[in-house]
Predicted model as a PDB file, atoms N, CA, C, CB and O in Angstrom, pLDDT in the B-factor column:
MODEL        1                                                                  
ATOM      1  N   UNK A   1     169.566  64.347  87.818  1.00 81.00           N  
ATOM      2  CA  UNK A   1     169.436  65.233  88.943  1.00 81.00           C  
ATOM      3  C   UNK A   1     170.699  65.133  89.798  1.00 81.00           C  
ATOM      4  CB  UNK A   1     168.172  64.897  89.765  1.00 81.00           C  
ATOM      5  O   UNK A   1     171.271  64.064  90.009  1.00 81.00           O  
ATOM      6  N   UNK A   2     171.134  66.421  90.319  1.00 90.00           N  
ATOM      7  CA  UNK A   2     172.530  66.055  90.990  1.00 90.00           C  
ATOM      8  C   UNK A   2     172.216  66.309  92.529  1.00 90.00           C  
ATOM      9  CB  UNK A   2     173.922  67.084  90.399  1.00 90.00           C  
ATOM     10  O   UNK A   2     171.535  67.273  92.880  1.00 90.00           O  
ATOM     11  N   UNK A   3     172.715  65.452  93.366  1.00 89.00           N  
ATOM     12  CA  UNK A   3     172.737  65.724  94.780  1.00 89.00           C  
ATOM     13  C   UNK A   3     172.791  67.165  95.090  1.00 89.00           C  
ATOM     14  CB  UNK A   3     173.860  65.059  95.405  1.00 89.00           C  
ATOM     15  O   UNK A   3     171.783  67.490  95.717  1.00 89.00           O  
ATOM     16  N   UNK A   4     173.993  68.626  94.776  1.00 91.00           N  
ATOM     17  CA  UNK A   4     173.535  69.956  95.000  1.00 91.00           C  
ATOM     18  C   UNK A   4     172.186  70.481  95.112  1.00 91.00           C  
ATOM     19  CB  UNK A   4     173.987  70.574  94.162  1.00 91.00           C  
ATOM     20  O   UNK A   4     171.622  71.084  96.025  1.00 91.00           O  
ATOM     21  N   UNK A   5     171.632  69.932  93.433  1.00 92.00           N  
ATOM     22  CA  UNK A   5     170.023  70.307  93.662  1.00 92.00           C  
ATOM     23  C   UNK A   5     168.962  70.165  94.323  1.00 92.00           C  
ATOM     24  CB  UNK A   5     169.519  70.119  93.070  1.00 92.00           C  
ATOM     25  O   UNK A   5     167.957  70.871  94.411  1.00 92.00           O  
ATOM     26  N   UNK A   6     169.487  68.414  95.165  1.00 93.00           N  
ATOM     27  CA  UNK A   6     168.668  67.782  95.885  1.00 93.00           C  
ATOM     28  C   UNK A   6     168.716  68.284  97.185  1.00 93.00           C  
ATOM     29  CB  UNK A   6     168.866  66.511  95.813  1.00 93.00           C  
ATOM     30  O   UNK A   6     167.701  68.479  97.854  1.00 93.00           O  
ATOM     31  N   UNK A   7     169.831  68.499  97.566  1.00 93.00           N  
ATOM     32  CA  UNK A   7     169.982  69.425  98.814  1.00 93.00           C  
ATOM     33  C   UNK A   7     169.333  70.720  99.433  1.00 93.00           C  
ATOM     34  CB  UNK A   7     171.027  69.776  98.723  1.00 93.00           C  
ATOM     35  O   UNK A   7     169.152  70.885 100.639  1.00 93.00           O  
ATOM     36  N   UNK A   8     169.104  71.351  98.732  1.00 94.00           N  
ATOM     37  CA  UNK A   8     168.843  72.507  98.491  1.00 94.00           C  
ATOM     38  C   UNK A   8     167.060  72.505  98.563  1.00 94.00           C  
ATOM     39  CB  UNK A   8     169.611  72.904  97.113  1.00 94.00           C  
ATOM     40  O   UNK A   8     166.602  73.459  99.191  1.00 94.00           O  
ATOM     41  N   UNK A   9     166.073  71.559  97.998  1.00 94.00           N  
ATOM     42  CA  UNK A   9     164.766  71.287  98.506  1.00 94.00           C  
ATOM     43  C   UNK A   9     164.710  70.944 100.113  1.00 94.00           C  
ATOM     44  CB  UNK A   9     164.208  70.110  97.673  1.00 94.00           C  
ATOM     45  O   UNK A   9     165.633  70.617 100.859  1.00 94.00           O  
ATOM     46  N   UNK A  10     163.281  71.136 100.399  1.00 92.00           N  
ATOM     47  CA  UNK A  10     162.439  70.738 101.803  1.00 92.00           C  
ATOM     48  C   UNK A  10     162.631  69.018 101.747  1.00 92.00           C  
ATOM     49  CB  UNK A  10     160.437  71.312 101.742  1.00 92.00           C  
ATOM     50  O   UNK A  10     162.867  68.313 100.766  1.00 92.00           O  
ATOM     51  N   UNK A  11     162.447  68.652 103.107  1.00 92.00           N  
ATOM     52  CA  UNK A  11     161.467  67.733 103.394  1.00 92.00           C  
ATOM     53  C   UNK A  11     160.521  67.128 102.315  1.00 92.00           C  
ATOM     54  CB  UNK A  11     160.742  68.313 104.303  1.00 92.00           C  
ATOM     55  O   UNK A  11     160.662  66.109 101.639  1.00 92.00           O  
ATOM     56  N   UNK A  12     159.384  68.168 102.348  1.00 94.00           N  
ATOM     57  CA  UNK A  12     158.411  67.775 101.509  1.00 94.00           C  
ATOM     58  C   UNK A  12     158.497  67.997 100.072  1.00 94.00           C  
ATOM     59  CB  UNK A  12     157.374  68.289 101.915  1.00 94.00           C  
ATOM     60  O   UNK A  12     157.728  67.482  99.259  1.00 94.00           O  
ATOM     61  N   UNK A  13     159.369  68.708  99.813  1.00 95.00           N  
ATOM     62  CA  UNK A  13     159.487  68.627  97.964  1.00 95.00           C  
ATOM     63  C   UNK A  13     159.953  67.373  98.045  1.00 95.00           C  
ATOM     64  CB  UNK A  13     160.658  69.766  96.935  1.00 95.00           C  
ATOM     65  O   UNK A  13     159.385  66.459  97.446  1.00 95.00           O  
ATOM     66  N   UNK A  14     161.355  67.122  99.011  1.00 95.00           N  
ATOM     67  CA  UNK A  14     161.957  65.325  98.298  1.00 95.00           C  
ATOM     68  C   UNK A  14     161.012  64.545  98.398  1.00 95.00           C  
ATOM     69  CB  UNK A  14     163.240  64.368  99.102  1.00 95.00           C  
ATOM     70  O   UNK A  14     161.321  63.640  97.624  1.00 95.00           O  
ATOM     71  N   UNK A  15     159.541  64.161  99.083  1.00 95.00           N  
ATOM     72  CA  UNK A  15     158.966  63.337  99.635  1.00 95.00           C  
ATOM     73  C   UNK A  15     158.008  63.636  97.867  1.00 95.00           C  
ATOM     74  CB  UNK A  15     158.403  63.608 101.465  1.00 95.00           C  
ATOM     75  O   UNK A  15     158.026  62.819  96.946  1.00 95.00           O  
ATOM     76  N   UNK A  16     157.530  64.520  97.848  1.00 96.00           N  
ATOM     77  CA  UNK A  16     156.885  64.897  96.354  1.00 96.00           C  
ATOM     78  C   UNK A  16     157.915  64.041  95.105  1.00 96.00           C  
ATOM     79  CB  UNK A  16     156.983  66.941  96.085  1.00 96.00           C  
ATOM     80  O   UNK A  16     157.633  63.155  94.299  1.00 96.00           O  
ATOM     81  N   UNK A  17     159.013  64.672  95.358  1.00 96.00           N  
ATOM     82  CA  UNK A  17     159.826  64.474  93.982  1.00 96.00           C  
ATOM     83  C   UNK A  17     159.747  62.922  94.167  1.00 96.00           C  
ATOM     84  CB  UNK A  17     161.596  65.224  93.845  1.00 96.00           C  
ATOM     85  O   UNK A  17     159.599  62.389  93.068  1.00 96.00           O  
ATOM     86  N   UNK A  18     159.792  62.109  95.097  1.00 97.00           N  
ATOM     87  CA  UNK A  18     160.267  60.602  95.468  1.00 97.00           C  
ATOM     88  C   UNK A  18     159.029  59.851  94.931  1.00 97.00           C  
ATOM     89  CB  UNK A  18     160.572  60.272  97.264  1.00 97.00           C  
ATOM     90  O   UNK A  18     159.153  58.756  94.383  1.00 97.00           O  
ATOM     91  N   UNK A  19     157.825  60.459  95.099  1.00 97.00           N  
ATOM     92  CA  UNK A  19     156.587  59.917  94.503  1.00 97.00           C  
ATOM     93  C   UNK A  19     156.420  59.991  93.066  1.00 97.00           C  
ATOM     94  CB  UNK A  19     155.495  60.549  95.049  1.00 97.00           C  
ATOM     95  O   UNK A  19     156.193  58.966  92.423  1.00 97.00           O  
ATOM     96  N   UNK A  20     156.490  60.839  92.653  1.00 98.00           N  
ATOM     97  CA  UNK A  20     156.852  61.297  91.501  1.00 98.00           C  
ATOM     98  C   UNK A  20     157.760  60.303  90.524  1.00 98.00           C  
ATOM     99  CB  UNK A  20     157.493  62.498  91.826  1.00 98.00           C  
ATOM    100  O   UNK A  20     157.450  59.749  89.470  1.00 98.00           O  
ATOM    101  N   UNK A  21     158.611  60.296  91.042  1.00 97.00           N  
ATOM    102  CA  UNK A  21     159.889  59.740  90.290  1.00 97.00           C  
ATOM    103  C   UNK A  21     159.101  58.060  90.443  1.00 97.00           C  
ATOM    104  CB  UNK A  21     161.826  60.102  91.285  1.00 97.00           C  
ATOM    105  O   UNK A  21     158.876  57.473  89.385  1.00 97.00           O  
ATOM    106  N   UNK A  22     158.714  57.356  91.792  1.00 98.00           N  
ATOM    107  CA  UNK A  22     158.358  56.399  91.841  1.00 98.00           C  
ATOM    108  C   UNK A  22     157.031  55.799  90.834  1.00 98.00           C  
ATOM    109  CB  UNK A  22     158.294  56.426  93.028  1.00 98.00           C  
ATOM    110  O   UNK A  22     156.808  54.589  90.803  1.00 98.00           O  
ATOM    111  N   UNK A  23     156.417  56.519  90.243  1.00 98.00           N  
ATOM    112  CA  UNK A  23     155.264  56.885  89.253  1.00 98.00           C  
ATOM    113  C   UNK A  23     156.026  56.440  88.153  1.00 98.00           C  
ATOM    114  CB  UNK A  23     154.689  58.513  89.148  1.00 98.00           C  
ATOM    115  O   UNK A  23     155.772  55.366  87.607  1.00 98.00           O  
ATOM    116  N   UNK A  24     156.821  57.085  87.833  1.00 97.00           N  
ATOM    117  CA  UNK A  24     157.460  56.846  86.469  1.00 97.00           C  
ATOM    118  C   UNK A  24     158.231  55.531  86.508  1.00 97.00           C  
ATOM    119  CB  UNK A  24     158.457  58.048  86.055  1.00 97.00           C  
ATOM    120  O   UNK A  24     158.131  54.590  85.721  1.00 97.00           O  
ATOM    121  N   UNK A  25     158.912  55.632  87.434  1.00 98.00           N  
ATOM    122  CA  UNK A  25     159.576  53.966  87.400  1.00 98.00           C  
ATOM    123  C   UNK A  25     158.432  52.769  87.142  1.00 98.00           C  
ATOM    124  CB  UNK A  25     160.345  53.545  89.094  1.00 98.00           C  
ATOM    125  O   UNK A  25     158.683  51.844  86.369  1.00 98.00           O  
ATOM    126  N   UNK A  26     157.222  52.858  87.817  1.00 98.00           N  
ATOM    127  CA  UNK A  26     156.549  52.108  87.525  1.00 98.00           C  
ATOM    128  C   UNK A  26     155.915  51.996  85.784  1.00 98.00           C  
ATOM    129  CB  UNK A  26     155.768  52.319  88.534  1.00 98.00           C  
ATOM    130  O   UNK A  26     155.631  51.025  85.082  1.00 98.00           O  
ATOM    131  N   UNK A  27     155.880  53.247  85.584  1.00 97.00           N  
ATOM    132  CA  UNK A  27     155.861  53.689  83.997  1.00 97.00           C  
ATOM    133  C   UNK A  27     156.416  53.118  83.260  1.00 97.00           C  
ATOM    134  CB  UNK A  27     156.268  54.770  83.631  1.00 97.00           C  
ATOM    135  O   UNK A  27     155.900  52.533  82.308  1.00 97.00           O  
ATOM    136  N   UNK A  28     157.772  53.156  83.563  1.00 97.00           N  
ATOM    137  CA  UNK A  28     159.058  52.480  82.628  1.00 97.00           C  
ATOM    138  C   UNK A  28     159.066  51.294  82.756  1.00 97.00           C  
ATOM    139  CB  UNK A  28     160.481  52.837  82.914  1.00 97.00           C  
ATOM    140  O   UNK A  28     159.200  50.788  81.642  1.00 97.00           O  
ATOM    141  N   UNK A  29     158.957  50.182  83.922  1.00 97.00           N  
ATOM    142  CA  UNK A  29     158.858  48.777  84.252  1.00 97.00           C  
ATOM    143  C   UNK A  29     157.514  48.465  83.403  1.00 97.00           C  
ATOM    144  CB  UNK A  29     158.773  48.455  85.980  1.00 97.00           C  
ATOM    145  O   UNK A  29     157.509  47.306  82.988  1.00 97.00           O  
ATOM    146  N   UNK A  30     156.426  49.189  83.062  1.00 96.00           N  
ATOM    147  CA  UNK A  30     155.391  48.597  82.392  1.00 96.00           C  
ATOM    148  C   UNK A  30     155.562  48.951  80.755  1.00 96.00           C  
ATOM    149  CB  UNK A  30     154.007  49.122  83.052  1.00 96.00           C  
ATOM    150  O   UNK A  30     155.025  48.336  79.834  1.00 96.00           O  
ATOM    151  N   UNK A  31     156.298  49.906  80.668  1.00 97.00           N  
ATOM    152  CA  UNK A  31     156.682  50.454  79.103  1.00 97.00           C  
ATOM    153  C   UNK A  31     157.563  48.551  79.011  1.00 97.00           C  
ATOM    154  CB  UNK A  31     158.188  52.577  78.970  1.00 97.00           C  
ATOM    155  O   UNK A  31     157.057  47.488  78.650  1.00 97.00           O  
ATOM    156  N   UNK A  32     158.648  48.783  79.391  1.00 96.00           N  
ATOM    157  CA  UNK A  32     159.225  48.186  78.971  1.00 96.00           C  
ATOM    158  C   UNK A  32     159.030  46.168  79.048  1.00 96.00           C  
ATOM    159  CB  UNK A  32     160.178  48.916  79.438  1.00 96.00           C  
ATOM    160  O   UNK A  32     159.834  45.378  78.554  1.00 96.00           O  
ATOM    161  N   UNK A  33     157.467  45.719  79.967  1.00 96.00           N  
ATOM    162  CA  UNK A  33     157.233  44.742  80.182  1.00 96.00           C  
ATOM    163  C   UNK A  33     156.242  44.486  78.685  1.00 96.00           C  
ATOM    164  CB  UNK A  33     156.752  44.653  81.644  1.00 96.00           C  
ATOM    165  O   UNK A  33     155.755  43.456  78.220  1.00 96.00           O  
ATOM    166  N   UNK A  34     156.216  45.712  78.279  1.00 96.00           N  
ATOM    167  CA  UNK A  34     155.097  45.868  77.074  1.00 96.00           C  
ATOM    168  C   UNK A  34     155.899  45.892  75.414  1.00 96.00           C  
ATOM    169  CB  UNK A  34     154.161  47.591  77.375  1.00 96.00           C  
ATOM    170  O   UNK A  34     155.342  46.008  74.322  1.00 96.00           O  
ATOM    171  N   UNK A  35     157.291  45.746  75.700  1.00 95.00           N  
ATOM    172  CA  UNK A  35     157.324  46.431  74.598  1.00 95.00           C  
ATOM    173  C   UNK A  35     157.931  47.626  74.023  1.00 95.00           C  
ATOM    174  CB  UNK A  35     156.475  46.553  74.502  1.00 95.00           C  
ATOM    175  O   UNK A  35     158.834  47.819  73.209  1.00 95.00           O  
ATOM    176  N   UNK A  36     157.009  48.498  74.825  1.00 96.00           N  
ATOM    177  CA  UNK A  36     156.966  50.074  74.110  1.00 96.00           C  
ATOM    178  C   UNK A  36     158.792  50.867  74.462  1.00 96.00           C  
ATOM    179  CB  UNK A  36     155.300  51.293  75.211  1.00 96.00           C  
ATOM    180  O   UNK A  36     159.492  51.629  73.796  1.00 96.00           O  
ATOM    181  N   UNK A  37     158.951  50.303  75.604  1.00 95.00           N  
ATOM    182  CA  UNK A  37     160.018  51.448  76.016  1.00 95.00           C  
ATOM    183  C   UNK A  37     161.431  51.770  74.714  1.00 95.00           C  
ATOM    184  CB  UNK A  37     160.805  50.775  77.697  1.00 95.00           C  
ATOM    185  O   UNK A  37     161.984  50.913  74.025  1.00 95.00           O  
ATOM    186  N   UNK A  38     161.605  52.746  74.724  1.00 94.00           N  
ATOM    187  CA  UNK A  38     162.369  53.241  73.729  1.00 94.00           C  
ATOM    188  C   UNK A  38     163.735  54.064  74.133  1.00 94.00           C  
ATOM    189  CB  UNK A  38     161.471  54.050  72.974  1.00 94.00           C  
ATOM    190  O   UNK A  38     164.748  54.088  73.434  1.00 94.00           O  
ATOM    191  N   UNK A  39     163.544  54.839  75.593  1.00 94.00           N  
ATOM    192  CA  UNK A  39     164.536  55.121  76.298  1.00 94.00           C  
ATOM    193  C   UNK A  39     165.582  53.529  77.801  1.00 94.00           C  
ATOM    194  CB  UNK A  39     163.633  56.582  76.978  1.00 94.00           C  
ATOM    195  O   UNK A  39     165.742  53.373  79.011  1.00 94.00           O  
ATOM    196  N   UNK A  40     165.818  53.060  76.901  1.00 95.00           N  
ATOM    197  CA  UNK A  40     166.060  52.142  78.193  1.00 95.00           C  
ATOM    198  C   UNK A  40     167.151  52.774  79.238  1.00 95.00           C  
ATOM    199  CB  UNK A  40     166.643  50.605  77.690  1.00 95.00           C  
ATOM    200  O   UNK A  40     166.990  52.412  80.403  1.00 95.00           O  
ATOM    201  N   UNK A  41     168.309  53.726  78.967  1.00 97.00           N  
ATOM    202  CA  UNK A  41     168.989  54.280  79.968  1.00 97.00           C  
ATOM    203  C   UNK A  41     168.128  54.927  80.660  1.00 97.00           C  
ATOM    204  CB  UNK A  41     169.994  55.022  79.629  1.00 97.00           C  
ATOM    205  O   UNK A  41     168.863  55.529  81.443  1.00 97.00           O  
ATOM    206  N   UNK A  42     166.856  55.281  80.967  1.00 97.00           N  
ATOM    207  CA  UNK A  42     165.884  56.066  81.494  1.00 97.00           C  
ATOM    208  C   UNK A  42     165.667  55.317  83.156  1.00 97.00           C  
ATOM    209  CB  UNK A  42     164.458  56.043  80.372  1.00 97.00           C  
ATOM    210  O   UNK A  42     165.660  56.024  84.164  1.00 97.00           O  
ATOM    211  N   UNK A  43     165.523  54.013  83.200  1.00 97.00           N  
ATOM    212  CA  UNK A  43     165.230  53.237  84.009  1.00 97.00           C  
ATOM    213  C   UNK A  43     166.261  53.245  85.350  1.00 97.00           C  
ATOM    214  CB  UNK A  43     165.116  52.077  83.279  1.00 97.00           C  
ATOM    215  O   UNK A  43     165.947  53.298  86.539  1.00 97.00           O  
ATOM    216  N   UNK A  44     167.717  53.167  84.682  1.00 97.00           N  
ATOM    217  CA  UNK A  44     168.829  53.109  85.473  1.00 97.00           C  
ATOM    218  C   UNK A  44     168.917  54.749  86.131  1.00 97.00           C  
ATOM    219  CB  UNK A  44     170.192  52.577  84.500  1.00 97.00           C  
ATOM    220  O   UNK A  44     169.393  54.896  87.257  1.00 97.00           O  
ATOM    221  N   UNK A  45     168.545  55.646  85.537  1.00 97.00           N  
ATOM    222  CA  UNK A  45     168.553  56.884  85.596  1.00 97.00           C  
ATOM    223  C   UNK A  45     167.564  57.097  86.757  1.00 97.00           C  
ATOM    224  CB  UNK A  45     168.262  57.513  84.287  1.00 97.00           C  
ATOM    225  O   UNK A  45     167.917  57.604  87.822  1.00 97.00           O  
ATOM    226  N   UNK A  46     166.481  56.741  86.537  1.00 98.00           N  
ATOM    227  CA  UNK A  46     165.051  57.176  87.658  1.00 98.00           C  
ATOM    228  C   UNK A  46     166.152  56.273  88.768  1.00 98.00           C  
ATOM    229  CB  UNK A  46     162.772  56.266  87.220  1.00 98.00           C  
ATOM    230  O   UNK A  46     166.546  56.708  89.850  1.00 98.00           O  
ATOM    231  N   UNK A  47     166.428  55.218  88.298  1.00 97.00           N  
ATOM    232  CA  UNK A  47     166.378  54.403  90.000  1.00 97.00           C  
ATOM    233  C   UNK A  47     167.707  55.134  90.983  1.00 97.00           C  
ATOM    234  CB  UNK A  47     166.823  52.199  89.825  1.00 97.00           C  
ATOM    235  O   UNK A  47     167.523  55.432  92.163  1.00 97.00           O  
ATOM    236  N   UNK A  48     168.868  55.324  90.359  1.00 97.00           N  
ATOM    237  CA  UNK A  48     169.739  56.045  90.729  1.00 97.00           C  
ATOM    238  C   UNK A  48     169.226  57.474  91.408  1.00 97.00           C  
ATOM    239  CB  UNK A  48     170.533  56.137  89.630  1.00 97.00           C  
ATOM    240  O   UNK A  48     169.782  57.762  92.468  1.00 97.00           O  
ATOM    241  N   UNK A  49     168.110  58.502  90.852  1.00 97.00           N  
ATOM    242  CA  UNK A  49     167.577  59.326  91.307  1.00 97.00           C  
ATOM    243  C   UNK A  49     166.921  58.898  92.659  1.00 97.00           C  
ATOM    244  CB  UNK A  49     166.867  59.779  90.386  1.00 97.00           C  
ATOM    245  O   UNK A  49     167.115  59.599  93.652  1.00 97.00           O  
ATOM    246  N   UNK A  50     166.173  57.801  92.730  1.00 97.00           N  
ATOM    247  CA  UNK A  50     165.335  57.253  93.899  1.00 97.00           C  
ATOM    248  C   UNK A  50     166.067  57.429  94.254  1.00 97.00           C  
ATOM    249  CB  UNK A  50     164.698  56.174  94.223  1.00 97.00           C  
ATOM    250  O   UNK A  50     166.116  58.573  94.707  1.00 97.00           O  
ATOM    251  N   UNK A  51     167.602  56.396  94.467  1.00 97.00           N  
ATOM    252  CA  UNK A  51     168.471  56.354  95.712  1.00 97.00           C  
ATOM    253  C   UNK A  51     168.814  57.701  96.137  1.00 97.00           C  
ATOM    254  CB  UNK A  51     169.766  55.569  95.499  1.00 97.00           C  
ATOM    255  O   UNK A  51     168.567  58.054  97.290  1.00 97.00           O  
ATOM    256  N   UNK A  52     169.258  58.332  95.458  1.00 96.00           N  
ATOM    257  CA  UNK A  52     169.920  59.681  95.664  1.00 96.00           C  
ATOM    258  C   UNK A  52     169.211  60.642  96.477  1.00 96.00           C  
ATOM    259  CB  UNK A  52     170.155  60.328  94.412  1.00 96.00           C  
ATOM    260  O   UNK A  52     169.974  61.448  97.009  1.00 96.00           O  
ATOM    261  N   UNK A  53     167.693  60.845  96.801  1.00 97.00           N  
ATOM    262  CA  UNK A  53     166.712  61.534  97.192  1.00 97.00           C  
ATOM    263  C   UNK A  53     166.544  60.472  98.328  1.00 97.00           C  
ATOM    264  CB  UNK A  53     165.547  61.889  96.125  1.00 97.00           C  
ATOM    265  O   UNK A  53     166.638  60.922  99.470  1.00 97.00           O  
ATOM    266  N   UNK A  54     166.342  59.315  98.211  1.00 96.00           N  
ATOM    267  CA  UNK A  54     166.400  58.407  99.611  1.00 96.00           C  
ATOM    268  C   UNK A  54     167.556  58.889 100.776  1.00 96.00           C  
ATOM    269  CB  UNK A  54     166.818  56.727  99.148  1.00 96.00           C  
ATOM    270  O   UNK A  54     167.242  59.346 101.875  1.00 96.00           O  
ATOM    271  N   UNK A  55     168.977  58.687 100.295  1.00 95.00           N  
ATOM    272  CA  UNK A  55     169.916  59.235 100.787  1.00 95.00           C  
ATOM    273  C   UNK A  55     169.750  60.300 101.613  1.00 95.00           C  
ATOM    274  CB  UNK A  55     170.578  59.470  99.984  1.00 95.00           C  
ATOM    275  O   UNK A  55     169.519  60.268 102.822  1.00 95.00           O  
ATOM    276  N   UNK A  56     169.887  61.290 100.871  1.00 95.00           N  
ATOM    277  CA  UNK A  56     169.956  62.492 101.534  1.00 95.00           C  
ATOM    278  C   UNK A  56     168.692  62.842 102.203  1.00 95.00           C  
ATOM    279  CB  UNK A  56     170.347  63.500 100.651  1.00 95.00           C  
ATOM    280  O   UNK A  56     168.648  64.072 102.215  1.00 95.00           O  
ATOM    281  N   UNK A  57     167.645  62.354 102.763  1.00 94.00           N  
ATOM    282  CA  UNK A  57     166.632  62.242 103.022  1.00 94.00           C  
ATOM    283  C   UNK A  57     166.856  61.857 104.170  1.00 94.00           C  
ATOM    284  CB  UNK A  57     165.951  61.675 102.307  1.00 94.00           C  
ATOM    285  O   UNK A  57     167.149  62.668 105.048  1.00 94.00           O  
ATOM    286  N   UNK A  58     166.784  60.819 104.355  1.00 94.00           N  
ATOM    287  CA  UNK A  58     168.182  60.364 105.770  1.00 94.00           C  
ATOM    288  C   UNK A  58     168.887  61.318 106.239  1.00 94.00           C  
ATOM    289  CB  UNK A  58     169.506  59.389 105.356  1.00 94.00           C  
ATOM    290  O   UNK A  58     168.562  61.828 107.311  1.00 94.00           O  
ATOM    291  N   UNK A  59     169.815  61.687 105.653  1.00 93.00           N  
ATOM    292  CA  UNK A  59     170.808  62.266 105.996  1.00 93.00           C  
ATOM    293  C   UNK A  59     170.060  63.190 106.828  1.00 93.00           C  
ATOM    294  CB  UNK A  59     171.681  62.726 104.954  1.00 93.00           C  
ATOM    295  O   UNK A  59     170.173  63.062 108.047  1.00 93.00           O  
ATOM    296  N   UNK A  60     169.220  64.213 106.301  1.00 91.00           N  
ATOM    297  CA  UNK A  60     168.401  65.832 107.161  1.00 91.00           C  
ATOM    298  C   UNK A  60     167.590  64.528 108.003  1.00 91.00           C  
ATOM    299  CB  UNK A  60     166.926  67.461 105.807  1.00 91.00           C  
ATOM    300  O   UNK A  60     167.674  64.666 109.224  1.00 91.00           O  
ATOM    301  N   UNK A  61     167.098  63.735 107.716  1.00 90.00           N  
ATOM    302  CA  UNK A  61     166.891  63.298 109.204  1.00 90.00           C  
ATOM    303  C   UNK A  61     167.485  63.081 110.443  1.00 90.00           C  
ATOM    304  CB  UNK A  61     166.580  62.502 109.202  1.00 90.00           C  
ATOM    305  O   UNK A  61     167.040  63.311 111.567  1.00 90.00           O  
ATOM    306  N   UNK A  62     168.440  62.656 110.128  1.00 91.00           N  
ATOM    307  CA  UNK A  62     168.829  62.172 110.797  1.00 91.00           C  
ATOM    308  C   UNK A  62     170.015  63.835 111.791  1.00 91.00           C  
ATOM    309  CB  UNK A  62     169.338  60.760 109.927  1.00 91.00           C  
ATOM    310  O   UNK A  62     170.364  63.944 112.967  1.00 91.00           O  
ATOM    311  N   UNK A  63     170.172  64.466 110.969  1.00 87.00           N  
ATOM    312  CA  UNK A  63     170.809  65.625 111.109  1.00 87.00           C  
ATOM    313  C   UNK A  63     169.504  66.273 112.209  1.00 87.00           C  
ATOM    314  CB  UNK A  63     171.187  66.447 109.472  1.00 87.00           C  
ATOM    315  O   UNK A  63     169.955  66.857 113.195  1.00 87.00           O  
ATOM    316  N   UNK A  64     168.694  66.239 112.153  1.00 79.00           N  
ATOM    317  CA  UNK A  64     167.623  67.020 113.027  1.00 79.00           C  
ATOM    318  C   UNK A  64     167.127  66.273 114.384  1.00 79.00           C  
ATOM    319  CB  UNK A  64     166.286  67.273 112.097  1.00 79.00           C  
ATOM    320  O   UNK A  64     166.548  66.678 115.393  1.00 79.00           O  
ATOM    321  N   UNK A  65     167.546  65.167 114.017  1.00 71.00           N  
ATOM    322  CA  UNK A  65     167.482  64.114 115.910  1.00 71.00           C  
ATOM    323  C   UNK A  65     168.505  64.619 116.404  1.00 71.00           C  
ATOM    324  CB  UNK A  65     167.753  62.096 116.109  1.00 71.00           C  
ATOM    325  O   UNK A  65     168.299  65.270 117.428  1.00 71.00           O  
ATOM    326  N   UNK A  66     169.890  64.538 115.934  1.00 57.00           N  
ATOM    327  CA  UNK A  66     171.265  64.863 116.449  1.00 57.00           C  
ATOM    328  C   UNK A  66     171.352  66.139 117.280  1.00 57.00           C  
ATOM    329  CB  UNK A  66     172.224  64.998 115.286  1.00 57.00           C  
ATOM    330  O   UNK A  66     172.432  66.496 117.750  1.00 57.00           O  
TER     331      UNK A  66                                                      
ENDMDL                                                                          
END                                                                             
């Protein structure tokens, strides 16, 4: 997911997408405590996404106190 795209959502889609994404990370931490996981660049990928949607998340916050 690239920051442009992320920009461009609400408030509440990033707050959706952030749950979302946080679902699967937990997915992947149990795929892979199990065994099963088969994508391991997947993990580094979701968490980098977290940050990235954290970020700019902030950012319009903080842009709307100002």
């Amino acid at each position: 997911m690239k920051a442009s795209d992320i920009r461009t959502k609400t408030q509440d889609q990033l707050t959706d997408e952030l749950g979302s994404l946080k679902k699967e990370q937990f997915n992947l931490r149990f795929q892979k405590a199990t065994g099963q996981l088969e994508k391991t660049a997947r993990v580094k990928q979701v968490r980098k996404d977290i940050a990235r949607i954290k970020t700019i998340a902030a950012e319009k916050a903080a842009g709307k106190k100002a």
